[in-house]
C-alpha positions as CSV (number, residue, x, y, z in Angstrom):
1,X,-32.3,-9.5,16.5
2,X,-29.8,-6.9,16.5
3,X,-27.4,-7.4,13.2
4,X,-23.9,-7.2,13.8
5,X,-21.5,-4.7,12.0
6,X,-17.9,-4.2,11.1
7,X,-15.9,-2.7,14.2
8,X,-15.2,1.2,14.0
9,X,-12.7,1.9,12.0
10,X,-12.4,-1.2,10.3
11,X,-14.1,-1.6,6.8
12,X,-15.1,-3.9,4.5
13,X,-14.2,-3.8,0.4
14,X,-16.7,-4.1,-1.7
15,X,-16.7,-5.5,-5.5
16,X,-16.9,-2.4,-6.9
17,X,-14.0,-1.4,-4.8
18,X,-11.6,-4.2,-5.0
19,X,-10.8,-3.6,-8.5
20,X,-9.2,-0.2,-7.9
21,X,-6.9,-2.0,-5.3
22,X,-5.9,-5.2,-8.0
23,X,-5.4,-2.5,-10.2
24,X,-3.0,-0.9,-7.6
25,X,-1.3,-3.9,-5.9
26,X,-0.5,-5.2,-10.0
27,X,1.5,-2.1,-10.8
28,X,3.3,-1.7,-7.5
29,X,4.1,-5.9,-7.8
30,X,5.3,-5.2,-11.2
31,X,8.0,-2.2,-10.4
32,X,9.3,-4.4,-7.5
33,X,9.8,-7.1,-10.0
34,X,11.2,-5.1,-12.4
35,X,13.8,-3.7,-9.8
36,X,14.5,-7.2,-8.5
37,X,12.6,-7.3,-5.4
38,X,11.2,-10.7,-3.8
39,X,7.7,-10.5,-2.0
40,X,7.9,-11.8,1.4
41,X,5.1,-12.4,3.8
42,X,5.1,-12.8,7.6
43,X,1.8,-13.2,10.6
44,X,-0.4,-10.7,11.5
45,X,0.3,-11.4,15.4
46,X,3.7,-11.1,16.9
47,X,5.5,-11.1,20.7
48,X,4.4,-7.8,21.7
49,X,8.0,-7.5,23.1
50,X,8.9,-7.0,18.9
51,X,7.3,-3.7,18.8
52,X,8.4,-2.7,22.0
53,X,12.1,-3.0,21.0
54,X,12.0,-2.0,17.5
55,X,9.4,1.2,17.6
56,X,9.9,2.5,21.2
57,X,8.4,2.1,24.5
58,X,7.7,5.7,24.4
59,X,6.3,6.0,20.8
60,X,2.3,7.0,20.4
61,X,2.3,3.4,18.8
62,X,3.3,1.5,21.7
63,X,1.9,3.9,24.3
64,X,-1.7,4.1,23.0
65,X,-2.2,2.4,19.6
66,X,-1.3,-1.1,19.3
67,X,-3.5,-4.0,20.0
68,X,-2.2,-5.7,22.5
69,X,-3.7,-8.8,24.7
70,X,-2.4,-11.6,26.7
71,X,-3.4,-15.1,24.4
72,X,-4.1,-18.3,27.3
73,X,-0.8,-19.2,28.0
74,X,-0.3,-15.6,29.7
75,X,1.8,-14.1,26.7
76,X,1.3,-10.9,25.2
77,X,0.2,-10.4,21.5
78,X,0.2,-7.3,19.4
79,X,-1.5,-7.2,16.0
80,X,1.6,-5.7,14.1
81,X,1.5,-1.8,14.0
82,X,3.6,-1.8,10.9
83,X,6.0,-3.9,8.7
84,X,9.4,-3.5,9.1
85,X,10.4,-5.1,12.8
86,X,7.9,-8.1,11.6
87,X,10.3,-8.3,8.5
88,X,13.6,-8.2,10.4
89,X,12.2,-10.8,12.9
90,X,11.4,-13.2,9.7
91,X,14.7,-12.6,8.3
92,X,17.0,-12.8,11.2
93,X,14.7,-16.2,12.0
94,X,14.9,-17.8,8.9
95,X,19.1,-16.4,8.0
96,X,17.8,-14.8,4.9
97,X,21.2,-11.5,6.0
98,X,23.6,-13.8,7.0
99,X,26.2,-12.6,4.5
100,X,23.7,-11.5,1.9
101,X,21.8,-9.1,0.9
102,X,18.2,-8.9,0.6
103,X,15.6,-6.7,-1.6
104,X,12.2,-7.6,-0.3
105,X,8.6,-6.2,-0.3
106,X,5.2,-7.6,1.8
107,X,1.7,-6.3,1.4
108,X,-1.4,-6.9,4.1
109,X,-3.1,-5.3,6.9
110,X,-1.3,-3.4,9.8
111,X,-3.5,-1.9,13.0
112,X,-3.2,1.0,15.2
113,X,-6.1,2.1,17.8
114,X,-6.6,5.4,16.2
115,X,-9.7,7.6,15.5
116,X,-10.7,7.0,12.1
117,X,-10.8,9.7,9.8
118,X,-10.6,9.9,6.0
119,X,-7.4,8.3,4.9
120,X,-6.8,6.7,8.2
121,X,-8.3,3.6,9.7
122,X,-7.5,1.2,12.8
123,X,-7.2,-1.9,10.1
124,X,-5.2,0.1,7.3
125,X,-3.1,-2.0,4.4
126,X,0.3,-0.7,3.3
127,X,2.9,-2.0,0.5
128,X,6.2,-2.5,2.6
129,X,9.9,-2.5,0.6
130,X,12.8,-3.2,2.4
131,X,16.3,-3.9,1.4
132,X,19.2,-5.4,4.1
133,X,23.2,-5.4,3.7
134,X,23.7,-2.3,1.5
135,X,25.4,0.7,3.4
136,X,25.1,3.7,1.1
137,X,23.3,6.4,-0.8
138,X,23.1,4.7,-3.6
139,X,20.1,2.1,-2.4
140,X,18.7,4.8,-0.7
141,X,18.3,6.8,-3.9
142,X,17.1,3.6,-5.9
143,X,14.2,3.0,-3.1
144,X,13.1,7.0,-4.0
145,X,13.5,6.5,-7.8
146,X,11.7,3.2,-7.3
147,X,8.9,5.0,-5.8
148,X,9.1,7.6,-8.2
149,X,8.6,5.2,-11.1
150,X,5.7,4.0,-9.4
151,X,3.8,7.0,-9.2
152,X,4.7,7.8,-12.8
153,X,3.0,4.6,-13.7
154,X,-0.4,5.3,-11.8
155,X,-0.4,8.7,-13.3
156,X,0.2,10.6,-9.5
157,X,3.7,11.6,-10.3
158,X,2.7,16.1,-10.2
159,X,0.5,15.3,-7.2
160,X,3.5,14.3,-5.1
161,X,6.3,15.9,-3.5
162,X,9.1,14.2,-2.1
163,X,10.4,15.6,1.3
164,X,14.1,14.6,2.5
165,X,15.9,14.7,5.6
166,X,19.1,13.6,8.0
167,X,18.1,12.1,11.2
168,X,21.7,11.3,11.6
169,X,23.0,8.6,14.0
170,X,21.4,7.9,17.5
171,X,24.3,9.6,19.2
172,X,24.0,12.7,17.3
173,X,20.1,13.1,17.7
174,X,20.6,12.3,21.2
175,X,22.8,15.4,21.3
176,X,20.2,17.1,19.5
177,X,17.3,16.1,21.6
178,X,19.0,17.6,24.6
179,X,19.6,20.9,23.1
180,X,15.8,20.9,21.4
181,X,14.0,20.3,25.1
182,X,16.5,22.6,26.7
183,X,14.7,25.4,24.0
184,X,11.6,24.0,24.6
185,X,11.7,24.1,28.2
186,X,12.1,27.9,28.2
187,X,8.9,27.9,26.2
188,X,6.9,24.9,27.4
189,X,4.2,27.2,28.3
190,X,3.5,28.0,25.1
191,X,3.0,24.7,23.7
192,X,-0.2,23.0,22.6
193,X,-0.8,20.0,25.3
194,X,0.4,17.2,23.3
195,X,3.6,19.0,22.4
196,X,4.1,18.9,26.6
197,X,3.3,15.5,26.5
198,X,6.3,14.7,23.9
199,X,8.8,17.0,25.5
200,X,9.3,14.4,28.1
201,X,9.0,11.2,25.6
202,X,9.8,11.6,22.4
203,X,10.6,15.4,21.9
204,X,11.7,14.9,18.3
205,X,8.1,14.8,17.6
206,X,7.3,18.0,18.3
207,X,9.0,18.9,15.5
208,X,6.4,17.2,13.2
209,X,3.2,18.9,14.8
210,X,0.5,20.0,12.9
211,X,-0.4,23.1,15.6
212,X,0.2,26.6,14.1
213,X,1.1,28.1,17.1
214,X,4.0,25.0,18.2
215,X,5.1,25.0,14.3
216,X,5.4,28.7,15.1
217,X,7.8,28.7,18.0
218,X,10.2,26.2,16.6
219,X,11.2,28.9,13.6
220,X,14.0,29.9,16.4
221,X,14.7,26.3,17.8
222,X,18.1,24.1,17.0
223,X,18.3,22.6,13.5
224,X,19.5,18.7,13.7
225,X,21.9,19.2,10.6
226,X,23.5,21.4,12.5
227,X,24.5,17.8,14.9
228,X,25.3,15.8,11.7
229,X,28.7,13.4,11.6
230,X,30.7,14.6,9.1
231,X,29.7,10.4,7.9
232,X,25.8,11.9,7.7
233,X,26.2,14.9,6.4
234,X,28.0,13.1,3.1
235,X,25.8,10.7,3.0
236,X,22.9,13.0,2.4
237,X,25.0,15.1,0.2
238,X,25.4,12.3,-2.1
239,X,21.6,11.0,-1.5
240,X,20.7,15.0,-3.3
241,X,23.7,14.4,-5.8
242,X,21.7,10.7,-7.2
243,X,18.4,12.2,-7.4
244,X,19.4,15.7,-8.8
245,X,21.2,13.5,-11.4
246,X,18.1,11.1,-11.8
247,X,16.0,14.3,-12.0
248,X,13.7,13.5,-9.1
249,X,13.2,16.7,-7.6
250,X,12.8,16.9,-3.4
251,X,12.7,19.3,-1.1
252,X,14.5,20.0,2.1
253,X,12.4,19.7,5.3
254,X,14.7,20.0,8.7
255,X,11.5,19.2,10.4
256,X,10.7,15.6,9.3
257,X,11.0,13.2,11.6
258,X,9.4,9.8,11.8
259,X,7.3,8.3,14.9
260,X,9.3,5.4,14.9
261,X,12.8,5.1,17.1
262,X,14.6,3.1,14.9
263,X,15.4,5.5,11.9
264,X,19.0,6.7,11.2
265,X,20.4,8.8,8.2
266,X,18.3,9.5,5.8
267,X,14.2,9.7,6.4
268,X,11.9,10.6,3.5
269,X,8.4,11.2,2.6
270,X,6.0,11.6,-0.5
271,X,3.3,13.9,0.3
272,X,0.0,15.5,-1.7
273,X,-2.2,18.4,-0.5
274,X,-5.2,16.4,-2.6
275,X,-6.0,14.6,0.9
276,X,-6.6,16.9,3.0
277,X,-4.6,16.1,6.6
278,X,-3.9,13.0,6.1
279,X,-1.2,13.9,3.0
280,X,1.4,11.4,3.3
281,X,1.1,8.3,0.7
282,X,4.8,6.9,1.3
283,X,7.4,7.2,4.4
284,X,10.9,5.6,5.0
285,X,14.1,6.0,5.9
286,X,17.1,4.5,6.9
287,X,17.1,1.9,9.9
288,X,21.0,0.6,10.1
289,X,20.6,-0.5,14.1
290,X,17.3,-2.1,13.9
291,X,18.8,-5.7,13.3
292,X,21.7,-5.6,15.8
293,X,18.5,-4.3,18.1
294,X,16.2,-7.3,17.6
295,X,19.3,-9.7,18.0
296,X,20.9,-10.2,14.9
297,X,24.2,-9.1,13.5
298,X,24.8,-5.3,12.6
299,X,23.0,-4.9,9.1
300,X,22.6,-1.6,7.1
301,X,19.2,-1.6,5.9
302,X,16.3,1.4,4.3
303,X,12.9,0.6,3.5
304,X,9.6,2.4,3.7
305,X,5.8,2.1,3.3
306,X,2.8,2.7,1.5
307,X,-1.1,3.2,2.7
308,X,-3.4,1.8,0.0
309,X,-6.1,3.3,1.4
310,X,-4.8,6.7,0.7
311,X,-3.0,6.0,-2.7
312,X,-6.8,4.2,-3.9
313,X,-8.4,7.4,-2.3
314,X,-6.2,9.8,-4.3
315,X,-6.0,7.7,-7.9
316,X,-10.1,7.7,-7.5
317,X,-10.5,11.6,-6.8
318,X,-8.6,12.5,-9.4
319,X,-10.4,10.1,-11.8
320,X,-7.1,8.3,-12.6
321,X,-8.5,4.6,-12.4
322,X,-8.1,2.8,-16.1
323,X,-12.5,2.6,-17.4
324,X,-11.3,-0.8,-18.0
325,X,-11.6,-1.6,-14.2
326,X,-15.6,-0.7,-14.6
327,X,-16.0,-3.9,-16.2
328,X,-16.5,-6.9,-14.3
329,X,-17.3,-9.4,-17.8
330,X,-16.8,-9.8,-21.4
331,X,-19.2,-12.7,-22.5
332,X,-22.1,-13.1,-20.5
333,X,-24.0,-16.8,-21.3
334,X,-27.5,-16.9,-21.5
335,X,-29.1,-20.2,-20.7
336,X,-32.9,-20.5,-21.6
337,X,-34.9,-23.9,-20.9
338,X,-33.1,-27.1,-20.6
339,X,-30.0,-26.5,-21.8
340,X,-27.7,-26.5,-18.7
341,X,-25.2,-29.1,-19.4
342,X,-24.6,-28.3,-22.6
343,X,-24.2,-24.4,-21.7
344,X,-21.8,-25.3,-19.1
345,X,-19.7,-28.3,-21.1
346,X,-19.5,-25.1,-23.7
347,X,-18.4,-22.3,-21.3
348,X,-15.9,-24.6,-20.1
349,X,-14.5,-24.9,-23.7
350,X,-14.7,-21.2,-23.9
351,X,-12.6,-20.5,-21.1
352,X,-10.0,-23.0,-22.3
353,X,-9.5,-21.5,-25.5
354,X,-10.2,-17.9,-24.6
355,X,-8.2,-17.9,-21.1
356,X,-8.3,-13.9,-21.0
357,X,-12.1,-13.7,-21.3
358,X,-14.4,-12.7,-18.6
359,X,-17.3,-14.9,-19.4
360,X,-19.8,-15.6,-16.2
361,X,-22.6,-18.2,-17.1
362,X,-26.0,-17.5,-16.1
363,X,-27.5,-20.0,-13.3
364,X,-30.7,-20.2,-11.3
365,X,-33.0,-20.2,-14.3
366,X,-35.1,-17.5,-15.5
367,X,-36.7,-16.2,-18.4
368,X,-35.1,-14.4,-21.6
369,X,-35.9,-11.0,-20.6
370,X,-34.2,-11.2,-17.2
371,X,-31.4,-13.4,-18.6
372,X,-30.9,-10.1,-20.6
373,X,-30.8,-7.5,-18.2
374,X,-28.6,-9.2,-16.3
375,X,-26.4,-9.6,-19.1
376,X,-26.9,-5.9,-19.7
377,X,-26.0,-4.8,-15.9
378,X,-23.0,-7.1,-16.1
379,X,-21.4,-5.0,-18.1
380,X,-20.5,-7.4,-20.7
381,X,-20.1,-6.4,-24.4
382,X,-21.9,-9.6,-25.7
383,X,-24.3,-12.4,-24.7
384,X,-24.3,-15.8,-25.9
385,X,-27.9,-17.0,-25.9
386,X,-28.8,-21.0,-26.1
387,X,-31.8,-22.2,-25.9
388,X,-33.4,-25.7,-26.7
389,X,-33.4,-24.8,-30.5
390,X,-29.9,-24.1,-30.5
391,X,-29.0,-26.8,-28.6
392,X,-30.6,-29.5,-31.0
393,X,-28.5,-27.8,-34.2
394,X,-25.4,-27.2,-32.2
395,X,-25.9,-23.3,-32.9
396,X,-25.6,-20.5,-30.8
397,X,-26.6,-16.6,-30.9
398,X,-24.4,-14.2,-30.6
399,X,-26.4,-10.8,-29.4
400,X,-24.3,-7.3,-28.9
401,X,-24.9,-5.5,-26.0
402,X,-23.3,-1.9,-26.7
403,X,-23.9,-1.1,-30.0
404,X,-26.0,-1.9,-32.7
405,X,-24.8,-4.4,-34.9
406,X,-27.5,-7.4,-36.0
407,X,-26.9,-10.7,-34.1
408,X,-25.5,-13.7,-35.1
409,X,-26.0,-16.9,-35.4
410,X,-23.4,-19.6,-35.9
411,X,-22.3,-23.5,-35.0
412,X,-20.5,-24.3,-31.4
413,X,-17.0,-25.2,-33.7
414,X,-17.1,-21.3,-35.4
415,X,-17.8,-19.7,-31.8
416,X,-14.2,-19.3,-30.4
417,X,-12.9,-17.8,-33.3
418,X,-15.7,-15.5,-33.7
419,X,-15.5,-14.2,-30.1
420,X,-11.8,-13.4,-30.7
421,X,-12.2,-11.7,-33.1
422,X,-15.4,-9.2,-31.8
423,X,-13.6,-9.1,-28.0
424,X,-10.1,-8.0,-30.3
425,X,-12.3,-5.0,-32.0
């Protein structure tokens, strides 16, 4: 029989995987905490009709990534693509920015129909932050220092660079839009064929492409500050002014535009060159309309996102991952002959008074020697050993497992303070 596998592009994590992504998912939970924010968490499935209004009918997302299919009453379903309208659509439905604001973060899968490459999958996980009601720089620049602390924490800070720019307001881009195709239309012939694609859908993005040639030709093209409100271009001059004073350092890039429709103002991203193409670890921006778009009142609002995959991917190549994650146990119990009760009444105890030791009990019987080497490939820095002689004087061996220091062997009522004190050392 033919055995079945994971589906292309969507991959399993392993246990000696899943520690680098606890270690991650702790240290981002603990910044938001520290700056206030409350986790949120919302379905994997949603009205297609959400995505279609939020990102744009004409995005690559809508038009040939999502996962999309009609359920049995006829509706259509999309797997959510990304965070942020599934967000908006939990606030709005529950009146968490009615008259409030909101600092919020959500973690889980998102999946786009895309051809899987290092760093990008069809079932990726990102870390989302958002934060509703608060119309200036000044939340803006907390979101980048935010993030910046973050990647100070995990020890990535000099292998990102933060990237600014000023989409401006939909009116002004729109302006801008018309006087990018008209320069592109002079010069449509010498664009690569998706660049053609975009000049009649979403022309913005040309502006992001990755082909020499396109990136070339746009040297001479119109420059979107140049379309600014007087409103966006103060806003960004005072975004600079709160990181320059925070000493973040960013650079300028005209060119960066996002692939969703509803950004405003400011867009950002953090980007390494230790990933090869797929460079971009965190994205965000502005989104003041979104809300009023999806039905609810008008609501300022900024957020961005995170791909675990890639921020694992880069802490692991560069060897950044604490050597405590390597270890999956402390105390490992060996339990020779019959003894199991006893050994499992004891770990119990153990795990009561020693609540941050790893301590796995041995089960499924077995001799001393592969008791042992079990112990030994668990990693753990000790093994307990109790066997039938133990048990009848209440004893218990103590046997070290890196090092060579002489066992020992002491009564059950001396064994908790004993195993403080080695685990403490």
């Amino acid at each position: 029989m033919k055995k079945i596998q994971a589906l292309r592009g969507m991959n399993d994590l392993l246990p000696e995987t899943t520690p680098a992504w606890q270690h991650l998912e702790a240290t981002v939970a603990d910044v938001l905490e520290r700056y206030g924010y409350s986790e949120i968490r919302f379905p994997l499935l949603e009205s297609t009709e959400l995505f279609k209004r939020s990102i744009g009918e004409v995005t690559d997302i809508v038009e040939k990534e999502m996962y999309t299919f009609d359920d049995r009453n006829g509706d259509s379903l999309t797997l959510r693509p990304e965070g942020t309208a599934s967000c908006v659509r939990a606030c709005e439905e529950h009146g968490l920015l009615y008259n409030q604001t909101q600092r919020l973060w959500y973690t889980g899968p998102m999946f786009r129909y895309e051809r899987p490459q290092k760093g990008r999958l069809r079932q990726f996980h990102q870390i989302g932050i958002e934060a509703f009601g608060i119309p200036g720089p000044d939340i803006d620049a907390e979101l980048i220092m935010l993030t910046a602390r973050l990647w100070r924490d995990l020890g990535i800070a000099d292998l990102v660079v933060l990237q600014l720019n000023n989409l401006g307001t939909p009116a002004a881009r729109s302006e801008y839009r018309r006087a990018l195709v008209a320069f592109l239309l002079e010069r449509e012939d010498e664009l690569d064929a998706d660049s053609k694609r975009r000049l009649h859908t979403n022309p913005l993005r040309i502006l992001d492409s990755k082909v020499a040639s396109t990136q070339a030709l746009l040297n001479g093209a119109p420059v979107l500050t140049d379309y600014l409100t007087a409103e966006s271009q103060t806003h960004f001059a005072q975004l600079q002014q709160l990181l320059s004073a925070a000493g973040i350092q960013f650079e300028i890039n005209p060119r960066l535009v996002r692939g969703l429709d509803y950004y405003t103002d400011t867009v950002f991203e953090w980007v390494t060159t230790h990933l090869g193409a797929q460079g971009t670890v965190c994205a965000g921006g502005r989104y003041d309309g979104l809300v009023e778009q999806l039905g609810g009142k008008a609501t300022p609002a900024v957020g961005c996102a995170m791909g675990i995959e890639r921020l694992v991917l880069l802490l692991q190549e560069q060897n950044l991952l604490p050597s405590a994650l390597d270890q999956t146990c402390d105390v490992y119990f060996v339990a020779l002959g019959d003894v199991m009760p006893a050994a499992m009444a004891l770990a119990e105890n153990l795990r009561d008074q020693l609540p941050y030791a790893r301590l796995i009990l041995h089960t499924g019987g077995g001799n001393a020697k592969s008791q042992l080497k079990k112990a030994d490939k668990s990693g753990a820095h000790l093994a307990l050993i109790l066997g039938e002689d133990e048990l009848n004087q209440q004893q218990i061996v103590i046997k070290h497992l890196r090092n060579d220091q002489p066992q020992l062997t002491l009564g059950w009522s001396e064994l908790s303070a004993q195993l403080q004190e080695l685990l403490n050392t």
